[in-house]
N, C-alpha and C positions, 0 to 999 in steps of 0.2 A: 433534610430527610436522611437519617443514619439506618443504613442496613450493614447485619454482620457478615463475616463472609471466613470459611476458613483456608488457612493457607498453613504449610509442612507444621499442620497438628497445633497452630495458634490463630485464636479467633480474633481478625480484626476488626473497624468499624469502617464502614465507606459514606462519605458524606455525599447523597447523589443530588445534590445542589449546587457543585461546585465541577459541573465537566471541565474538561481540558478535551479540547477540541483538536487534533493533530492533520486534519483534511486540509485541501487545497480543493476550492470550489472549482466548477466548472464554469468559464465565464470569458469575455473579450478581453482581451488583455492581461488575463492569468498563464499559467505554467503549459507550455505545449511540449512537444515531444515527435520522433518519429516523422519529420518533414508535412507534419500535418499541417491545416491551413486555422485561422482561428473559426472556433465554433459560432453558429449562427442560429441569430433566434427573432425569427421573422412571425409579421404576424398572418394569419389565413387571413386570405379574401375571396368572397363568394358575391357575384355579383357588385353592387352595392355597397356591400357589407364586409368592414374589416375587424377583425377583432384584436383594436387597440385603442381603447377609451380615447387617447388624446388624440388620437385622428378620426373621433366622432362615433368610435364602436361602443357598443354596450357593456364588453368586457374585454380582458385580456386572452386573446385565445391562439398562443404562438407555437408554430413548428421549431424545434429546436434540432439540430444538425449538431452533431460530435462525433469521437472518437474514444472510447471507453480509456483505450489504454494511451491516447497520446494528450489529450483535455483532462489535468486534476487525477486527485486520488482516483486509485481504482483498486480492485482485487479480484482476481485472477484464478483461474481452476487449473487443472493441468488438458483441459481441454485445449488451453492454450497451444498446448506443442501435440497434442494427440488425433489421428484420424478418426478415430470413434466422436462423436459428438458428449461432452460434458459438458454441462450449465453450470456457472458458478453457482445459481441460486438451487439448483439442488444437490452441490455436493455440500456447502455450508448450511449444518444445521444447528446448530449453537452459535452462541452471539456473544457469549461471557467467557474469558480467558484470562487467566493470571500471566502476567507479562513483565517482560524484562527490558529498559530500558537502557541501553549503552550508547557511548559516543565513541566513535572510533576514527581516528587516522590514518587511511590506506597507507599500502606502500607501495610508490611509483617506483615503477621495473619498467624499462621502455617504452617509455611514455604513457602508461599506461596506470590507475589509481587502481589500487587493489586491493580487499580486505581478504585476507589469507588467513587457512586458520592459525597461525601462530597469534595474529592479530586479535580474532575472538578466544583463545586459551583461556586467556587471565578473567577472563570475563564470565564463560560460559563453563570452568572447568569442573565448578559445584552446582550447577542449573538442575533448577527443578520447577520452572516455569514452563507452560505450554507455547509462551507466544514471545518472539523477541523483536525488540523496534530496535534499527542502528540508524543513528544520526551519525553521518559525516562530518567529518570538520574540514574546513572553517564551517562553519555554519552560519553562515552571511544570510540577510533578508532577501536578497537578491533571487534566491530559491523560489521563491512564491510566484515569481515572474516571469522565472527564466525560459529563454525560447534553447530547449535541449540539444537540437538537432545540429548534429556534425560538431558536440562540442567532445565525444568519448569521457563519459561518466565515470566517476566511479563504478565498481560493479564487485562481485563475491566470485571469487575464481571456485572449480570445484570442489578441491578437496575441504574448501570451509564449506560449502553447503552441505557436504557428505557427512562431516563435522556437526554442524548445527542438527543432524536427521539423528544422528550417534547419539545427543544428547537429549532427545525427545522430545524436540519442538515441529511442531505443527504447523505455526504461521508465523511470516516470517515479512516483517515490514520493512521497507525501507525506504528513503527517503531522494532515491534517483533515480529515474526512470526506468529503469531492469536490474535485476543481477544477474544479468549477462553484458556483456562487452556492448559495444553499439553495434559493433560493426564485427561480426564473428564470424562470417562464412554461414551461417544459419547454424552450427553447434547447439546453441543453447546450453552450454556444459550446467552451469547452474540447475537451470529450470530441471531440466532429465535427471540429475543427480535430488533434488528434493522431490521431486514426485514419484523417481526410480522407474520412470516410464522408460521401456516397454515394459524389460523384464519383471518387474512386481507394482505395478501402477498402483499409486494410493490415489482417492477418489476426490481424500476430506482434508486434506491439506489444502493449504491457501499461501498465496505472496500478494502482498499489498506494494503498491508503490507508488512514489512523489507523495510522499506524505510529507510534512514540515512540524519539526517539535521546536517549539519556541526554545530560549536559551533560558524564560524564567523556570522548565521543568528540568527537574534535576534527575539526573541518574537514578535509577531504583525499579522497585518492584508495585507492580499499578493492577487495577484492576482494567481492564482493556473490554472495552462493547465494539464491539465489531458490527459499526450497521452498514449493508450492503444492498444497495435496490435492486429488487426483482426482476431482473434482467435475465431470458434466456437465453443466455449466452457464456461465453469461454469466460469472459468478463465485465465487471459490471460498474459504476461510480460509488463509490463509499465512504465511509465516514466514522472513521475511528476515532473513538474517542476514549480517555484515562480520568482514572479517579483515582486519587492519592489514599491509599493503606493507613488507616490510623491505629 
């Protein structure tokens, strides 16, 4: 199924047949974060009656236990860091964003992985997409599985997110657990510098994170669907997904 689509004033085509799936399920033995424990998915029982076919129930009907932002993809409001209460689900209201895919190499400055903006320069210095995903390197499979916690990630130190806001992007993915440090003293320099919370709070900005792009997608410019479950809340699980520009 080919729909057109325009981008800086040339019409391409998008085969929407062919997603590219960039998420990390929520699941036992998938990607955790943040000292969390792994997710659980139990099934109810009411008297008699449990609802899990192979233990004699008539269907599947299970309580499921997570953490939005330590279980798999998620994406993020600036509720995140704000005393005012904001829903992801209603500050995201578009779903379609032309986006930019990069691979980048922090720079380790005491002990620490850092993508800085000299690091995005070269990358973002002619940007005229709304939405940017950085894959880290190495980009090992390991990612999809890794238990995060006390390993200090990669992260975006400020003046690259102040950077990334300078060049007109909105949402901003990436593929390690925050772009904030793990362990910051509660800062959040990242988060507060892309939402500019307090002083001029944006509402419709978004950060997605633990997302995993395979090594067969290549660098470039994608059409990115942003789907995010109806969650009210700071943060919700989601599922980004790319379709390559023809």
């Amino acid at each position: 199924m080919l729909a057109s689509i325009q981008y800086n004033e040339q019409t391409y085509k998008v085969d929407l047949s062919k997603p590219m799936d960039i998420s990390l399920p929520i699941k036992i033995g998938g990607v955790k974060a943040w000292y969390v424990d792994e997710p659980t998915f139990e099934p109810v029982k009411m008297g008699d009656w449990i609802g899990e076919v192979k233990q004699g129930g008539s269907v599947n009907f299970r309580n499921v236990f997570f953490n939005p932002h330590g279980h798999g993809t998620h994406t993020e409001c600036v509720g995140h860091i704000s005393k005012e209460d904001y829903s992801v689900n209603n500050s995201l209201k578009q779903f379609h964003f032309i986006a930019q895919l990069i691979s980048v190499l922090p720079d380790e400055i005491n002990d620490d992985f850092i993508i800085t903006k000299k690091t995005l320069q070269p990358f973002l210095e002619n940007n005229s997409t709304e939405a940017i995903i950085i894959r880290t390197l190495s980009n090992v499979n390991e990612k999809q599985t890794k238990n995060y916690s006390n390993t200090n990630p990669a992260f975006i130190d400020e003046e690259a997110m102040k950077y990334i806001v300078e060049k007109g992007i909105n949402h901003v993915l990436l593929d390690t657990p925050s772009v904030d440090k793990e362990q910051d003293g509660g800062k959040l320099l990242a988060h507060h510098a892309f939402w500019q919370y307090p002083e001029n709070t944006n509402t419709f900005r978004t950060i997605t994170e633990l997302v995993f792009i395979n090594d067969k997608i290549k660098d470039g410019i994608y059409l990115l669907n942003l789907q995010v479950a109806a969650f009210e809340n700071d943060a919700a699980p989601s599922r980004p997904v790319l379709f390559q520009l023809i």
